[in-house]
C-alpha positions as CSV (number, residue, x, y, z in Angstrom):
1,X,-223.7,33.6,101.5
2,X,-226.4,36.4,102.0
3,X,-229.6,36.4,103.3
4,X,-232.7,38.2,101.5
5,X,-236.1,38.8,102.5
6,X,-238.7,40.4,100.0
7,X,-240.8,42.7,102.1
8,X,-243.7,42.7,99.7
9,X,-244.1,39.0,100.8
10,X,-243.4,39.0,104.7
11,X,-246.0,38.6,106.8
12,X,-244.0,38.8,110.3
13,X,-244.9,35.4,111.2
14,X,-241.5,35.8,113.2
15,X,-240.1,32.2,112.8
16,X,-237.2,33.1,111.5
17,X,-236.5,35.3,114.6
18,X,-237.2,32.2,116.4
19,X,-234.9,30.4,114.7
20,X,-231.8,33.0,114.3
21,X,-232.6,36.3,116.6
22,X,-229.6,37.5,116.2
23,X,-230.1,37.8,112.7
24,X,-233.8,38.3,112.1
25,X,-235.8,40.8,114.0
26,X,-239.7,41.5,113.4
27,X,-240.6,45.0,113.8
28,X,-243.7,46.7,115.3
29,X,-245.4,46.7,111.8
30,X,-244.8,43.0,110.6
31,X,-241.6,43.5,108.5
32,X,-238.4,42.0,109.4
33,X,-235.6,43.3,109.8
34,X,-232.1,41.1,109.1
35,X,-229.1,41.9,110.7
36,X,-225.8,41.2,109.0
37,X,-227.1,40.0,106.0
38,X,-224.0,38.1,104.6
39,X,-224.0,35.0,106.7
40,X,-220.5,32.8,107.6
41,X,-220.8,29.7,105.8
42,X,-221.3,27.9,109.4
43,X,-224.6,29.3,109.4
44,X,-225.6,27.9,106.3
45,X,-228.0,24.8,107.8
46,X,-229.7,27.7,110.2
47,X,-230.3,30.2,107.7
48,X,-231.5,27.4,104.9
49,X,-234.3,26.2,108.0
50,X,-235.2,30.0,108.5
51,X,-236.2,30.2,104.7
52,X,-238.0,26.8,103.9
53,X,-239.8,27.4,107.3
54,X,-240.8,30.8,106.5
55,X,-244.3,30.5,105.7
56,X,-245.0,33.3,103.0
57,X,-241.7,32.4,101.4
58,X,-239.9,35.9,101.7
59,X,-236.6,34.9,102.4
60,X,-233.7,33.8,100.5
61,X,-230.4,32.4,100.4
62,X,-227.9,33.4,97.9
63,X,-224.7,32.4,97.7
């Protein structure tokens, strides 16, 4: 499973950092930044709450 976010949408809102720092960070500028990308599948339930929280839908899950 990977996770995607489309910069052109992010807004640095930073909930998905809350959620998974170890994964998302917010720069100085806004954008995020995702760290290790393709996700073990025990992340699954974290990763799906960092995308249907993020509030200008940039992220995504793919499997």
């Amino acid at each position: 499973m990977k996770v995607e976010v489309d910069l052109t949408k992010c807004t640095g809102h930073g909930i998905c950092e809350s959620i998974a720092e170890e994964v998302f960070e917010v720069q100085d500028d806004g954008t995020v930044v995702i760290h290790d990308a393709e996700r073990p599948e025990s992340d699954r339930e974290r990763m799906q709450q960092a995308v249907t929280q993020c509030p200008a839908a940039a992220l995504t899950l793919h499997d």
